[in-house]
N, C-alpha and C positions, 0 to 999 in steps of 0.2 A: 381580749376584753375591751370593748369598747364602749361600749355602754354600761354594757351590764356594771403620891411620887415618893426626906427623910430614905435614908440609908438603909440598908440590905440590898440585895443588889440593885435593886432598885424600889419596888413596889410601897407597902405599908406594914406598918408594925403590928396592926391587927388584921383581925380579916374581915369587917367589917366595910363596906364600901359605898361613901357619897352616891347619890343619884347621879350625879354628874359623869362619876369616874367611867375611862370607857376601857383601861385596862386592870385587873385584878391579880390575886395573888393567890395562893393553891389556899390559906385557910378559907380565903372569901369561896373559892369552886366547892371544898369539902362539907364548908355549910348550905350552900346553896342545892349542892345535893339531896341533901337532907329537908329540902323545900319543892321537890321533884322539880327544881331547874332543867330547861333544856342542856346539856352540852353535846357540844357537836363536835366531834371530829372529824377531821376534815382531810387527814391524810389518806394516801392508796390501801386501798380494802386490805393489803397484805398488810403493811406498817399495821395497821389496824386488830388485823390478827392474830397476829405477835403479841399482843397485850396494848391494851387500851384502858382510861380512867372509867373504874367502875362505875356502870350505869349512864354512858356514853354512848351519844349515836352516830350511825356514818351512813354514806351515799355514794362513800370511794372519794377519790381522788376530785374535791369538791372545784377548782379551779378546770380542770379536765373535763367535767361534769358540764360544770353549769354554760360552758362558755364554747363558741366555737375554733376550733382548731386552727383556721384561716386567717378567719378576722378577728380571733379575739376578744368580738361582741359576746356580752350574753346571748344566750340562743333564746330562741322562741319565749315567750314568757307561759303561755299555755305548757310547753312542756316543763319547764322548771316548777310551777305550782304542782302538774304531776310528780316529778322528782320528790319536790320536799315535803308536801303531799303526803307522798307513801313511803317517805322517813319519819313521818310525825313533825317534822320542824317548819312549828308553823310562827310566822312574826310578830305575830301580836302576842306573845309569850315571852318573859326573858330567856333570854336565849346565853350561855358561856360559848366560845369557839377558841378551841385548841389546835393545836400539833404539833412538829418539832418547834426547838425552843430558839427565836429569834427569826424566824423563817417568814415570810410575807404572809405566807398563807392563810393563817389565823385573820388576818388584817382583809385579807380579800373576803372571807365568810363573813368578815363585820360589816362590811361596806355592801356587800350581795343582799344582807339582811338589810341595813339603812335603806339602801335603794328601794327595795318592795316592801316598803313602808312600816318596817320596825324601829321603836323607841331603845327598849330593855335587852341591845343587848352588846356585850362586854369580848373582850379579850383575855386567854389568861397566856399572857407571852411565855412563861415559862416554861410551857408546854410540857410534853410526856416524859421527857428527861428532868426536870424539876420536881414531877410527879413522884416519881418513882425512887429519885435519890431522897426525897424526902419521906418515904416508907411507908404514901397512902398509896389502896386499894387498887389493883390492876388487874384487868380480868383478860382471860382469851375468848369468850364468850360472847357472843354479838348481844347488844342489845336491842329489843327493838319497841317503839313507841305507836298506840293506836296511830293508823294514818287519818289523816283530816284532809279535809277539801279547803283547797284554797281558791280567793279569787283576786291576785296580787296586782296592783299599780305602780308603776314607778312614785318615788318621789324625786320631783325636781332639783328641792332643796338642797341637796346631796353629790348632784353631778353638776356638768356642765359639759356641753356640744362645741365641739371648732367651731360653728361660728358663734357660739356666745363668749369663747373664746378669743377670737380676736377684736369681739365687738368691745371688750374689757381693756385693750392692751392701751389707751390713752387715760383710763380709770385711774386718777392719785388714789381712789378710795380702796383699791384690788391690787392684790402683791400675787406674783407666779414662784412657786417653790418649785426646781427642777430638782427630781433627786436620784437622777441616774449618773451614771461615772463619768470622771473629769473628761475624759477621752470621747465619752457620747455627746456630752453639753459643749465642747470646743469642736464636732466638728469630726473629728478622727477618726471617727467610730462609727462608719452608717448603716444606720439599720435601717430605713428607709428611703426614697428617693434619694431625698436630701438627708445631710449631719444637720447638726448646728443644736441651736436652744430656739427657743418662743423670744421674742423680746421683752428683752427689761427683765427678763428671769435670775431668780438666784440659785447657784449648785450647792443643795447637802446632802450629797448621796446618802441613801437610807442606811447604809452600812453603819453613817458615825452615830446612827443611833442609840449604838452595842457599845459595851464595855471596850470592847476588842475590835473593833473592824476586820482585821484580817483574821479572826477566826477558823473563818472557812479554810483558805490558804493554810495555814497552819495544821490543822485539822489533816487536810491532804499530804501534807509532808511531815506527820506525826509529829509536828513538834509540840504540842498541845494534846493533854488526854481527854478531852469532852469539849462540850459547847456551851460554857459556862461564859465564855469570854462573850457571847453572842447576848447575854444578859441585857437589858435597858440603861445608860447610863441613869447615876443618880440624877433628878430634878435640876438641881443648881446646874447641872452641866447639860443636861439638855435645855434649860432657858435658855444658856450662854451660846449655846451651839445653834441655837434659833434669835439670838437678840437683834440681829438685821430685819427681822420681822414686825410687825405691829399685830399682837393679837386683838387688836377690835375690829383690823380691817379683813375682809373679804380675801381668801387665801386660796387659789388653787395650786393643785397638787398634784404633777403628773410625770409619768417618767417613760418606759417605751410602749406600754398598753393598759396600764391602771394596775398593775400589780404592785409594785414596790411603793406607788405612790400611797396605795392603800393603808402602809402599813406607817409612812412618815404621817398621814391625813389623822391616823390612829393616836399618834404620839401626839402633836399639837392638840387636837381636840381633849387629850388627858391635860395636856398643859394650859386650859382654858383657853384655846382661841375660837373665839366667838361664831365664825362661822367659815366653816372649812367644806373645798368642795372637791370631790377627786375628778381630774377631767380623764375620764376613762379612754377615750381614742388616744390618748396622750400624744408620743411623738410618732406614733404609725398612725394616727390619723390625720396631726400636723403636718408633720415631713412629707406628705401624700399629697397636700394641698398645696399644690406651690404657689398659691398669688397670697399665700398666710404667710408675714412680716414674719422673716427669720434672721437671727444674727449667726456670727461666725458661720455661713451658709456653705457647705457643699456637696458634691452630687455623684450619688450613686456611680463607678466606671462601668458598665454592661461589658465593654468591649475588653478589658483587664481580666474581668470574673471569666470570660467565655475564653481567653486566654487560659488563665492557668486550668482551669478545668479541660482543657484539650490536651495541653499538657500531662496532666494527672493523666485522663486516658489513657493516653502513647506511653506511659512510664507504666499503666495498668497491664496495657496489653504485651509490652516486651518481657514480664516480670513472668507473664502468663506464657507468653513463647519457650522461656528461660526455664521454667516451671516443667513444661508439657517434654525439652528438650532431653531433660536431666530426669525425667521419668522412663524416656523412651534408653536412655544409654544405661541403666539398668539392667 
């Protein structure tokens, strides 16, 4: 992709929700139902399957979808107004977007939406596990919405290009939020040409968003029976965990291709900041640039990667010898 608060676990006591608010809470989705709200879900046609919030639509696996494989860009914009199009999900609607709970994804259907120029539409982080332990309505039945024609434009307001990107990096008035892992933003980690951060960037990996950061981890080594820990810290502590910040200034938000950022760009905008922009190429289209001012800088080894992959090979092929050998003495 590169283009393209008060206690409980986190959300509101009622479910009632400010214009403003850009994440919600399951009473706010159950009402909003009841107003033939869009929701969209957004996870793989199968999760979907399986039971989904009644009266919810899907397109499959919407990041998968809308975006291509390669680069990450949104794909063609002609074909995605077809896509959402002939989902019913059209922008100029409000629109809810779910899926599992704590996941980016939800955050990338907000930002897909911002981008082609919707106002009305929300998050509800809690997603189909919050749903469901809560003991509203889940169908296996697909639902489906008349299709509409659309004719979608980017809005600007909302992203930002490598080079408006580095045109910004001597701005006092512009702050860069890096929120990929410590290991990516020092350098260690390349997923691109180049490691490193943007200059003058700050690291909050989106993970400390969550009640629990290592959730997932946990999750995989059963130590943890659900994804409750993946929850939105309370308000006070996500201020706290953003007070290096100035919300009146100008904030971009990027991490290896606009995904993750999407979902940290989600949070501050609930937290009032004024104007948040995700830079979609993030660090695969930064890292790629290499005359774009990078700190802790360094570079891809070709000659290491083409190493051990020869390696692997020869250890592939002896296994397959070994294999083929102890077949034939049989």
């Amino acid at each position: 992709m590169k283009r393209l608060l008060l206690m409980l676990p986190f959300l509101f006591c009622i479910g009632a929700a400010a214009a403003s608010d850009v994440i919600v809470d399951a009473p706010y989705v159950a009402e909003a139902l009841k107003r033939s709200v869009i929701v969209w879900d957004v996870r793989p046609a199968d999760a979907y399957a399986k039971g989904h919030i009644h009266g919810a639509v899907s397109i499959g696996d919407a990041p998968k979808v809308l975006r291509d494989d390669n680069t990450e860009d949104f794909i063609e914009t002609a074909r995605i107004e077809k896509i959402l199009g002939d989902g019913g999900i059209d922008p100029s609607r409000e629109i809810i977007v779910y899926g599992n709970r704590g996941t980016w994804n939800p955050y990338f259907g907000l930002f897909a939406i911002q981008y082609f120029g919707g106002s009305a539409v929300r998050v509800y982080h809690g997603g189909i596990e919050e749903w469901m332990s809560a003991g509203h309505p889940v169908s296996r039945e697909a639902h489906r919405l008349p299709a509409v024609a659309l004719r979608l434009t980017a809005n600007p307001a909302v992203a930002v290009s490598t080079r408006e990107v580095v045109a910004r990096l001597d701005d006092p008035n512009v702050q860069i939020l890096d929120v990929r892992t410590p290991k990516e933003f020092s350098g260690e980690d390349i997923r691109s040409i180049r490691g490193g951060h943007i200059m003058g960037a700050i690291n909050v990996p989106y993970e400390h968003n969550w009640v629990d950061p290592d959730t997932p981890l946990k999750l995989s080594r059963k130590q943890v029976a659900d994804s409750s820990g993946m929850s939105l810290k309370p308000v006070a502590e996500l201020k706290q965990l953003y007070a290096r910040l100035d919300p009146e200034k100008e904030t971009i938000v990027y991490c290896q291709s606009g995904a993750r950022a999407s979902e940290s760009a989600g949070v501050l905008k609930q937290l009032g900041f004024k104007n948040v922009k995700v830079y979609d190429s993030s660090w695969l289209g930064y890292g790629n640039t290499l005359d774009a001012p990078a700190e802790n800088e360094t570079f891809f080894n070709v000659g290491l990667l083409n190493s051990r992959v020869a390696a692997l090979q020869s250890r592939i092929e002896q296994l397959e010898k070994e294999l083929a050998a102890s077949k034939a003495g049989k």
